[in-house]
N, C-alpha and C positions, 0 to 999 in steps of 0.2 A: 387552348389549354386542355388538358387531357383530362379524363374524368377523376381519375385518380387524384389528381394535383389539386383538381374543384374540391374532392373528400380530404383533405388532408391540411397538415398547415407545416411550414417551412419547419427546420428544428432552432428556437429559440437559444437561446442560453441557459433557461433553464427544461425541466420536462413539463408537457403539460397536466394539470389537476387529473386528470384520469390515470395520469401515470405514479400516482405515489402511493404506494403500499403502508397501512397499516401494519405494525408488528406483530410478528405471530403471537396468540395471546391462548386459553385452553388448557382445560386441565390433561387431555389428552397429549395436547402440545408439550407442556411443561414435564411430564412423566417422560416419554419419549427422547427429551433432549436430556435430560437428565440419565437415560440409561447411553445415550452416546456418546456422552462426555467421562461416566466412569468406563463403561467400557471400550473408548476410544475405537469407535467404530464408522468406519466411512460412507457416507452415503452422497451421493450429488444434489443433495437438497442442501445439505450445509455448506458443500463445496463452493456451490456454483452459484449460491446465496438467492437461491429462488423465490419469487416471492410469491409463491401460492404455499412454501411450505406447510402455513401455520394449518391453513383449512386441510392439504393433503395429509397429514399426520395427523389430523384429530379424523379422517376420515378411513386410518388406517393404513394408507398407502403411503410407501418410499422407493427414491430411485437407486440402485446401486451401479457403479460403476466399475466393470472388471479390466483387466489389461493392462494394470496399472495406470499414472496418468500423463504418459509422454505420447505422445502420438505422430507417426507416420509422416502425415499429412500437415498441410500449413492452409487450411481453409480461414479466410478474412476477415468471418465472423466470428470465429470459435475463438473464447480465449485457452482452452486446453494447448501447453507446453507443444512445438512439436520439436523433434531429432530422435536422438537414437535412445528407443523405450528399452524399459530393464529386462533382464530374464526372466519368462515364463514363471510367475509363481504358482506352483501345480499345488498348493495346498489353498491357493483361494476358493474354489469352489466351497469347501466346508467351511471357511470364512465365512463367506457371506449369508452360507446356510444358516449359521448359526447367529450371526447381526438378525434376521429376520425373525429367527426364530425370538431371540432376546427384546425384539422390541414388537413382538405377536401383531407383525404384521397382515393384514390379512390379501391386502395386494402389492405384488412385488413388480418392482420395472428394472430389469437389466438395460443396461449400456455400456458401450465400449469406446478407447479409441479405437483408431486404424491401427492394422499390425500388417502392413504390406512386407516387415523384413520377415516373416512366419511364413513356413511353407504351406501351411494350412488356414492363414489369417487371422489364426487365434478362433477358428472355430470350434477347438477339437475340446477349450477349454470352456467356449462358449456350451456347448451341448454336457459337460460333464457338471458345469455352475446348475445349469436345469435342472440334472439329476438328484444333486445334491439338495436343491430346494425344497424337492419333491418328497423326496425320502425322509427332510428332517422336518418339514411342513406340508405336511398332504392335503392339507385343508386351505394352505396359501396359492391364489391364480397368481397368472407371471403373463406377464408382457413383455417381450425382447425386442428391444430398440437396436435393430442390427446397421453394420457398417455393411457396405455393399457389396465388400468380398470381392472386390473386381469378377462380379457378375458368375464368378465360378459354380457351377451347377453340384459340386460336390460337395463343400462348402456348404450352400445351402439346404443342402439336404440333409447336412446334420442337425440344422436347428427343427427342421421338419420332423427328424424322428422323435425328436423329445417332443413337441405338441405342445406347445405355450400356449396360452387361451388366446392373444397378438401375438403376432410379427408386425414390429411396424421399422418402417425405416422412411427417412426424410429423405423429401427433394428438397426441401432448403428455400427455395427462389425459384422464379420463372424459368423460363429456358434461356432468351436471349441475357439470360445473368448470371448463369450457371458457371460458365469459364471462369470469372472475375471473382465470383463468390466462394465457388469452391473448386480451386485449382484444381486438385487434381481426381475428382470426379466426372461424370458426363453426365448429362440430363435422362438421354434415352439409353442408360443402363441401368440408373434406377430403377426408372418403369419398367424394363425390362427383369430386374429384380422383384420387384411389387408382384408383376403381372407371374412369372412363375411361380412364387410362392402359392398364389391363390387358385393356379392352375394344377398345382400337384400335392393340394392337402392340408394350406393352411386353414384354417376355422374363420379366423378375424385377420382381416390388413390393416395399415393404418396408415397414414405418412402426417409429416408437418409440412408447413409454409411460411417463413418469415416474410413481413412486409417493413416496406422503410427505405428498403436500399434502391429504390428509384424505379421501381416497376410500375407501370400503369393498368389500368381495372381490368382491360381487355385480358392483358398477358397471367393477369390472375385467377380469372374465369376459364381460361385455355387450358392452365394447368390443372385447374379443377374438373375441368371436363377429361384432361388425359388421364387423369386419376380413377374416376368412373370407367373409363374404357377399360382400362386394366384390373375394375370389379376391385379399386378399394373401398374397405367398410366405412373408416373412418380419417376424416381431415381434423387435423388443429390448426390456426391460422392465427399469428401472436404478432408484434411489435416488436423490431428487432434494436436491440441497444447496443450501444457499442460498448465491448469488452475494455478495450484502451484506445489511447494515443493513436497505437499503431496500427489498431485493425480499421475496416471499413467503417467510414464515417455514415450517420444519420443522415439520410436525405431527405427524409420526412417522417411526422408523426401522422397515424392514420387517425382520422378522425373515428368515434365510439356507433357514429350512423354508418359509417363505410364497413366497421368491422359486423353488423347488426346484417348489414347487407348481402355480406359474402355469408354469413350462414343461412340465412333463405334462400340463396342462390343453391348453395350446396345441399338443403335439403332436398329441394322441388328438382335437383340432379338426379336426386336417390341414394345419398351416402345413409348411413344409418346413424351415424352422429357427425353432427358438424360442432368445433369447438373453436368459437373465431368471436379472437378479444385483444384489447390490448396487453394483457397479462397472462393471455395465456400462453405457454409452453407445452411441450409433448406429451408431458405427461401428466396434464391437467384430468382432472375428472376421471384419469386413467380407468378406476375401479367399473365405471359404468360401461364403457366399451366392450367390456367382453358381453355384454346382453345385446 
């Protein structure tokens, strides 16, 4: 039995007690959902029905999501729509400026779908969303959770010149998982993505790691260490659930000592934050990564 399978437990029927979210509760909370709902303003905390919303809102910070929400790609995990996304809307940048500004956010997290039908991969409106942030909240840090661009070095260099306080973008799962999980990515283009970012100017990196979909402790540790090699800042490490029916099934629940275990692992690697939980997601604690 592999060490992994020793920390973990099969997926029951139902979720395990460590996995059930209180509702978000907070005066900050309650304000905040209340300017969302009159001003019908998008964010992927409500979308994606997160469950760290309540504490990330009262702590200030939200995710927004640009690109609309159809995407490229048909990765196993992701419940995001994929086929053919809409046209470019070139007035969202001051959209979202202004969702931020309305709800005086003080840390902001961009993400995207894929836009592989974009000749520029929809970076052109990624680096123009930054601008606009910027301009209409000078006082708000940003984190951009980017798509990988198909590794294109021009591309990335647009979100370079804007200076987010992160870049971070996900590898998702191990290597040997990589194919199955996320079709049509590569494992050693992300890194390859990570690793030039941080080679030509980024401040902070970051990536994720979903657990659950049958990788073992070895293949987790490896990725942690590819991650160090390519000098990222910061890991999140979370419980992966399954979106539907259709996507990739739960293969396991990580047990709460395995997750304890992978962030002393990743400190005494030398990340500078390790954020590995059953509930966590990307953009957990966001606000603290950029120190």
């Amino acid at each position: 039995m592999s060490t992994s399978v020793a920390e973990s437990v099969l997926p029951p029927k139902g979720k395990p007690k460590w996995l059930r979210v209180k509702l978000p509760t907070g005066k900050k909370y309650t304000q905040l959902r209340g300017l969302v709902d009159k001003y019908d303003l998008h964010t992927i905390c409500t979308s994606g029905s997160c469950p760290n919303m309540g504490e990330c809102w009262g702590e200030g910070t939200a995710t927004f999501m640009i690109l609309g929400n159809i995407c490229t790609r048909s990765c196993g995990f992701c419940g995001v729509k994929t086929g053919r996304p809409e046209t470019v809307d070139w007035a969202e940048p001051e959209k979202v400026a202004r969702s931020i500004k309305i709800m005086n956010i003080k840390h902001a997290v961009l993400t995207s779908v894929d836009r592989d039908d974009l000749k520029d991969m929809g970076s052109i409106i990624w680096a123009e969303t930054v601008k606009a942030v910027r301009r209409m909240n000078p006082e708000t840090t940003l984190e951009t959770l980017i798509p990988d661009f198909q590794g294109i070095e021009t591309h990335l260099d647009r979100i370079l010149e804007v200076a987010p306080e992160v870049i971070s973008h996900n590898m998702e799962t191990v290597k040997r998982l990589t194919r199955e999980v996320r079709i049509q990515a590569k494992y050693e283009r992300s890194l390859g993505v990570l690793e030039y970012l941080k080679k030509n100017g980024a401040n902070r990196t970051k990536s994720g790691i979903m657990l659950g979909l049958g990788e073992e402790e070895h293949e987790v540790i490896a990725t942690m260490e590819d991650l160090r090699k390519a000098d990222v800042d910061v890991v999140t490490i979370g419980q992966y659930l399954q979106p539907s029916k259709k996507h990739l099934p739960v293969k396991q629940f990580i047990l709460p000592e395995q997750f304890k275990k992978y962030e002393e692992i990743g400190l005494e690697m030398g990340f500078r934050h390790v954020e590995s939980g059953a509930l966590v997601r990307s953009s957990y604690k966001a606000h603290k990564h950029i120190h």
